[in-house]
N, C-alpha and C positions, 0 to 999 in steps of 0.2 A: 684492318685490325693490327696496330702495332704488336710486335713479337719482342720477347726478348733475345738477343743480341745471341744467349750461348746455348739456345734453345736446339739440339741435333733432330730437328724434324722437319718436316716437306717444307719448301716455301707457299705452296698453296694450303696448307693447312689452314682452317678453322675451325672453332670448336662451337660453331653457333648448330644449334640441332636441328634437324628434318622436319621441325615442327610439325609431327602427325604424321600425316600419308598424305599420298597424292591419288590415293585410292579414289576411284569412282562407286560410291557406293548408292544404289537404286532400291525402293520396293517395284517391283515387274508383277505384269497377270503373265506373262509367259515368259521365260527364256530366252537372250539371244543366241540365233544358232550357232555364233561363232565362240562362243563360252568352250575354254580349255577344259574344264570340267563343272558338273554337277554334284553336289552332298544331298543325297536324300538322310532327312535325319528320320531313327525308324524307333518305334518303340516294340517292346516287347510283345508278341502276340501278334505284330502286325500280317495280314496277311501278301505277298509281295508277289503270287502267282503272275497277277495282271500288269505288274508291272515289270520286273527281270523273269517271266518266265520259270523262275524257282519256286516252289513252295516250304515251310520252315523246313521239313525233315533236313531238304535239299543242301538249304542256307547252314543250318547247325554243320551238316557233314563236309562243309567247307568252311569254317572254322568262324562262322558267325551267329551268333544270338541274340544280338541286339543291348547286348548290356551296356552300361555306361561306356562310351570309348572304345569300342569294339569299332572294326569296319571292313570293308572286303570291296575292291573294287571288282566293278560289274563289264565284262565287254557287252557291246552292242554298238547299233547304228548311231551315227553322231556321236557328240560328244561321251568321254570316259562317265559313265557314273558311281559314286563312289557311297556305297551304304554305309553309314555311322549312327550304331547305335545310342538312345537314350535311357536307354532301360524302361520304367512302368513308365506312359503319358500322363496319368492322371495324378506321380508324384514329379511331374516336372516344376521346377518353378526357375524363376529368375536366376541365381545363380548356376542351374543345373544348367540351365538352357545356353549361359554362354559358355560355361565350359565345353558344351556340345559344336556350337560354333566353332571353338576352339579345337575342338579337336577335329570338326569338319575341314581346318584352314588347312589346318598340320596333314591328312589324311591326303590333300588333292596338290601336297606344295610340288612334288615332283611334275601334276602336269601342268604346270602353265601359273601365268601370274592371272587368269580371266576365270573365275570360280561363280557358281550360284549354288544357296543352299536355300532346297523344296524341305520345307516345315511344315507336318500337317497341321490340322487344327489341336491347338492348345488353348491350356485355360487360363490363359496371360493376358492382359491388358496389352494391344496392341501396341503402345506406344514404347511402354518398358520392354515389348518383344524385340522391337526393331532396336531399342539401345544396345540392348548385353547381346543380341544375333551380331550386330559391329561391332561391338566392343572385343567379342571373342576371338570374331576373324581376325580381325587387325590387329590385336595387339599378339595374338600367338602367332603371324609370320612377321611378328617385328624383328631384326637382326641390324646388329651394331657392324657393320661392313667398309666404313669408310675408309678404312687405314690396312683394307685388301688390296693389292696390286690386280688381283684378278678374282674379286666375287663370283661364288658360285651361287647365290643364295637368289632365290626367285622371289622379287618381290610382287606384291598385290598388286594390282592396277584395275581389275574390275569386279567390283563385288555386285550380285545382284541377290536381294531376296524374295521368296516367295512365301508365302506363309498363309495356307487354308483358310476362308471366312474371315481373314484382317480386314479393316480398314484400311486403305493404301495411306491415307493423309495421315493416320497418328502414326503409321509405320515409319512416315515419310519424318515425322515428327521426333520419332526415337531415335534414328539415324541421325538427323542432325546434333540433338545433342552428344551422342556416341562421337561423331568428330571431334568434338569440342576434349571432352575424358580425353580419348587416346588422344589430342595430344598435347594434352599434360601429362600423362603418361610419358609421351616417348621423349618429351623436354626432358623430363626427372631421367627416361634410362640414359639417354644417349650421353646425358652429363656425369652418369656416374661411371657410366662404359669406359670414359676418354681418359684416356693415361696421362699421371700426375706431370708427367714434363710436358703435357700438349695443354692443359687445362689447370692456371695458377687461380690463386686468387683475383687477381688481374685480371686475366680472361675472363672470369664469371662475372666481374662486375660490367666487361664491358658485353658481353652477350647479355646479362640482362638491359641493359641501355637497348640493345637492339630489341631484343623481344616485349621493352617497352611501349617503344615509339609504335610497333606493329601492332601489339594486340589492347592496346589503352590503358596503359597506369605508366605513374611516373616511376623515373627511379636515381636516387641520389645516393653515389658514393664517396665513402671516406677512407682516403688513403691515411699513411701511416702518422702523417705531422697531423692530419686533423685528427684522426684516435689519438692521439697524443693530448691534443688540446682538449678533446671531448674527456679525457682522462679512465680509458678503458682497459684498465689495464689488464683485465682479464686475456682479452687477445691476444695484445702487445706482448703480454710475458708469453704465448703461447709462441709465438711469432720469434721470440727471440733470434735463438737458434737457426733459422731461416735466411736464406740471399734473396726471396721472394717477399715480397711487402705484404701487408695482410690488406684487407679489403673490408669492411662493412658494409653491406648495401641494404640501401631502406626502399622498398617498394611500397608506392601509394596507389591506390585503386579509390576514386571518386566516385559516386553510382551518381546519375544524371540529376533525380530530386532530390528531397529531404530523407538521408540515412536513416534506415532502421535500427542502426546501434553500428559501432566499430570493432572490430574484432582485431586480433594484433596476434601475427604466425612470427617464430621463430623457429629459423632453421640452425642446424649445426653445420659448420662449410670446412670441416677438414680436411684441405684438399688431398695432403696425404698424411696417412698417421704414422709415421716409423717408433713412435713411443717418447720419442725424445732420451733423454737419457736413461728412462726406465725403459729402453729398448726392447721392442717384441722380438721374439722367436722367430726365426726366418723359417718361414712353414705357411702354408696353404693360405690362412685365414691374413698373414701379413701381405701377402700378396693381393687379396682384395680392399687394402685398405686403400686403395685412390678410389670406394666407393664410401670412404667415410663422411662426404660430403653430401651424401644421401637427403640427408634432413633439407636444407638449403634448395638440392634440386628438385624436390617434392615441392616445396613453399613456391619455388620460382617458375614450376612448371601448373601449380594451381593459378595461380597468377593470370595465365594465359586464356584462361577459360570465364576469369571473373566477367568480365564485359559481358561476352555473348550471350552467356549462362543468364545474361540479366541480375544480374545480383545488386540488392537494395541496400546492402550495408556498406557502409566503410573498409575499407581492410587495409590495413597496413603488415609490413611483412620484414623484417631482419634478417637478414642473410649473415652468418657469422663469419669469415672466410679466413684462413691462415692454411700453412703446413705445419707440422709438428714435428723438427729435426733437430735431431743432437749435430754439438758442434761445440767450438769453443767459448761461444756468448749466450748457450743454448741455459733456460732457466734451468735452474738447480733443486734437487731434493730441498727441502729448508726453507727455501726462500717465499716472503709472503707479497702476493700480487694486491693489489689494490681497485675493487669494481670502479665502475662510474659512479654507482651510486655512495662511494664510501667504505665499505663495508669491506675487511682484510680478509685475506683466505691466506693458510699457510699452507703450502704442496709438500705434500706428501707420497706423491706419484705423477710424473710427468703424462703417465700415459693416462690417467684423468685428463683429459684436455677437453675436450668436448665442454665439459660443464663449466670449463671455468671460460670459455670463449663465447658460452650462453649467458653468461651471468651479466653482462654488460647489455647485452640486446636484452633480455628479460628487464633489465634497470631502462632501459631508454623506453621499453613499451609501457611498464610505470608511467614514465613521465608524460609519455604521450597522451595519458588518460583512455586509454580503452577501455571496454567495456568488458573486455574477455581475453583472453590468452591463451594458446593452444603452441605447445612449443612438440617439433618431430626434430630425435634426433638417434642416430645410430651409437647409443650411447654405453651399453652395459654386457660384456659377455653373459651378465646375469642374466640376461631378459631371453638370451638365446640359449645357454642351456634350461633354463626353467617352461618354453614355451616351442622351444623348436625354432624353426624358419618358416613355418608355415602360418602367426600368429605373431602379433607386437601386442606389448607390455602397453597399458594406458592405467596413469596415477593422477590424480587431482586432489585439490583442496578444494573443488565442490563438484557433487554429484551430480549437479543437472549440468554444467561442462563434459565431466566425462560421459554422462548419457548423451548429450547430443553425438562425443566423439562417437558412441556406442552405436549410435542410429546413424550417421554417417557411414560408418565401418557395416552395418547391415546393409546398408541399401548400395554397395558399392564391391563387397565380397570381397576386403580387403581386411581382413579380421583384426580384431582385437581381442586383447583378456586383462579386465582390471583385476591388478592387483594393490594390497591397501598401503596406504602410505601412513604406515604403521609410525606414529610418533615417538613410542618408546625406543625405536633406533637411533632417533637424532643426538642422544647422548655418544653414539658413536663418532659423532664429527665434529668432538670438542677439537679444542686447539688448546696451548699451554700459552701462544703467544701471538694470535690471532685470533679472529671473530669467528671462526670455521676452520676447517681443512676441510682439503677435497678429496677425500679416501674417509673411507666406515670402515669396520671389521670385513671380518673373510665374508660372512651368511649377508643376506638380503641384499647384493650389491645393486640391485635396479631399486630396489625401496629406499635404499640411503644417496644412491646418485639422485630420484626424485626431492628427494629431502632436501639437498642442496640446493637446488634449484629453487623451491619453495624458498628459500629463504631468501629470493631476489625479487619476488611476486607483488610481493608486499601486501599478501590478501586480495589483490586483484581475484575474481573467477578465473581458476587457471586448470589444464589439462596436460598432462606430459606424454608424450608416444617416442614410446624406446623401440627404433624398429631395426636394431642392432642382428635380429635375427633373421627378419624378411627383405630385407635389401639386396640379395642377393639368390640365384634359385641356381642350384647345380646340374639340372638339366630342363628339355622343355616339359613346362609339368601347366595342364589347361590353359588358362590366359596367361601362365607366365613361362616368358621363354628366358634361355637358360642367360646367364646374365645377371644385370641390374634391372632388378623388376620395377620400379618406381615407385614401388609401394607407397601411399600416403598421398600421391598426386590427385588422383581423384578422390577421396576419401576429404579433404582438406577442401576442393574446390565446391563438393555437394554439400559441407558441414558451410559453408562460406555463403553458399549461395543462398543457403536458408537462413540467416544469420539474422534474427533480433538481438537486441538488447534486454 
């Protein structure tokens, strides 16, 4: 991978990702005995005489009860076993269950990378038990480690499950596609992890080439003379300001027969946001902005799962990519950019950037004729103080898009909350001397960033995911460890794989 020239980091550095794990993951009728540790997951009530030799009084007065996330490792013969409770079995369901995994992985990290976790009988369809039991382990002992001189951090390498009255084959069935999630999942964290000097726009387009050619979709990028020619100016003004080129890259995914309709994902690829001349605050949250590229490595880490997943639709997918730096050629307050599709925007805040670097890939998925449009982008402090980080903002201009986003985001435990995309705001993004500005008023600032956006759609079915709040998690908290969660990766590859027209 060529580097650039004033680039101060390792010569072996790359910035292509661990695509996934290298985890061995099994359903088993027993245990290997050389297993570093055991999770018995336990529900409330249970009784565990026969097995540690304890009975509850016992368990409670050493500081266990089996409630959600609770756990107490057990000595005995062989292997360490380690009790994690679930609270009541009979309200376990899918998302409980892998946060329970999850917190099985977390609970056994200090013994060993070789873990099995005994699941009694639950009332889950064997096949989604065996997904989210993987999905839980492995993406809660995920850690961004590369750029340690000397990791301490123990990774997975043998996962085994056992689970009461399953069927091993659908077990065997949810595991596999659980590979697939995590890792698009770990594409999206590990790109957002990588620090802005090790991961330019450059780099991302050429890691996507590589993650192309591997997991099956094409990809074709546009350096700065051809945005130029393409007349995008939405990036290019973003780009200004920058020594770094910007990048667009268009990912194609062919499904083998006749497509059941085309879907069109836009990402946002900031790869760093310093504000531009409306400079942010040097404080905590500017320091995560080398994960404003967030949205981009969701779409690019969905990407990766299209094939296997079997997915019948078309997908095409926009990567938006630039930095956003002040400088002396750096765009100006005032100054109006001009989309691909025509249409003037006057800036009115540089640290809008995100939308107007969208507003060009939204115009070329236009033209491409899709059928739908589903754009993730880290786009609004609005969306994170209104929802938290535990929760992304979803807007659309048709409800059976953002229900799909909606049943995606259910079936994957990566939440959303739609809010409306109140049209009476859009008088806030007049302009005096352009078709738009890219700034509303102070109130609804995720409803008026969606707004913008709409107006690049062209009435296409479109969906917006502002996951400006969830992209990032401040410590390890269930499946998401502390980091860049990837939020949107899976969420975007389950909304993709079901995809008609």
């Amino acid at each position: 991978m060529t580097r650039s020239p004033h680039k101060l980091i390792p010569a072996d550095f790359t910035p292509v990702p661990s695509l996934g794990t290298s985890c061995e993951v099994d359903a088993v009728p027993e245990f290997a005995p050389d297993l570093d540790a055991v999770a018995l997951l336990v529900g409330t009530g249970t009784d565990l005489t026969g097995v540690v030799g304890m009975g509850a009084e016992a368990l409670a007065a050493a500081g266990f009860d089996a409630s959600a996330g609770s756990s107490l490792v057990v000595a005995r013969d062989g292997h360490p076993l380690v009790l994690v409770g679930v609270g009541a079995l009979d309200e376990l369901d899918a998302d409980s269950l892998r946060d329970a995994a999850a917190a099985a992985a977390r609970a056994t990290a200090k013994k060993g990378g070789r873990i099995g976790l005994d699941v009694p009988a639950i009332g889950l369809d064997a096949r989604i038990a065996g997904q989210v039991l993987t999905e839980g382990a492995l993406l809660a002992r995920y850690r961004y480690a590369v750029l340690k001189a000397e990791p301490k951090e123990v990774l997975l390498e043998v996962l085994q499950l056992r689970v009461a009255g399953a069927d091993a084959a659908a077990l065997a069935a949810g595991i596999a596609t659980a590979l697939l999630t995590v890792r698009a999942t770990t594409v999206a964290r590990d790109l957002a992890n990588t620090p802005p000097g090790h991961l330019t726009a450059t780099d991302l387009a050429e890691v996507a080439a590589e993650l192309g050619a591997e997991f099956g979709f094409e990809v074709e990028s546009f350096d700065k003379a051809a945005l130029i020619e393409l007349g995008c100016g939405g990036i290019l003004g973003v780009n200004a300001g920058s020594e770094e080129e910007p990048r667009l890259v268009l990912l194609t995914y062919t499904p083998a027969g006749d497509p059941s309709g085309h879907l069109g994902l836009v990402g946002k690829g900031i790869m760093y946001d310093s504000g531009g001349i409306s400079l942010k605050p040097s404080d905590p949250m500017h320091l995560l902005m080398k994960m404003d590229m967030g949205g981009a490595a969701a779409v690019l880490g969905a990407f990766t799962a299209l094939r296997d997943l079997g997915t019948s639709a078309a997908v095409s997918g926009w990567l938006c990519c630039t930095d956003n730096m002040p400088s002396g050629s750096a765009y100006k307050l005032g100054d109006v950019l001009t989309c691909r599709n025509g249409k003037t925007v006057e800036v009115k805040n540089t640290d809008a950037e995100g939308r107007l670097a969208m507003m060009d890939g939204l115009a070329l998925a236009v033209e491409a004729g899709v059928d739908a449009i589903v754009d993730i982008a880290t786009l609004t402090g609005a969306a994170l103080m209104a929802l938290g980080k535990s929760r992304a903002a979803v807007l659309g201009n048709d409800q059976g898009m953002v229900d799909r986003v909606r049943a995606a985001s259910a079936a994957t435990d990566e939440p959303v909350w739609q809010l409306p995309l109140e049209r009476k705001y859009r008088k806030q993004l007049d302009s005096d001397i352009a078709d738009i500005s890219n700034l509303g008023g102070p109130h609804a600032g995720a409803t008026t960033a969606a707004l913008f956006l709409d107006e690049f759609v062209a009435g296409t079915p479109w969906a917006h995911i502002d996951i400006a709040g969830t992209m990032s998690s401040d410590a390890d908290e269930a499946w998401r460890s502390a980091g860049a969660t990837g939020f949107g990766a899976r969420l975007l590859a389950n909304l993709a794989s079901g995809f008609t027209a």
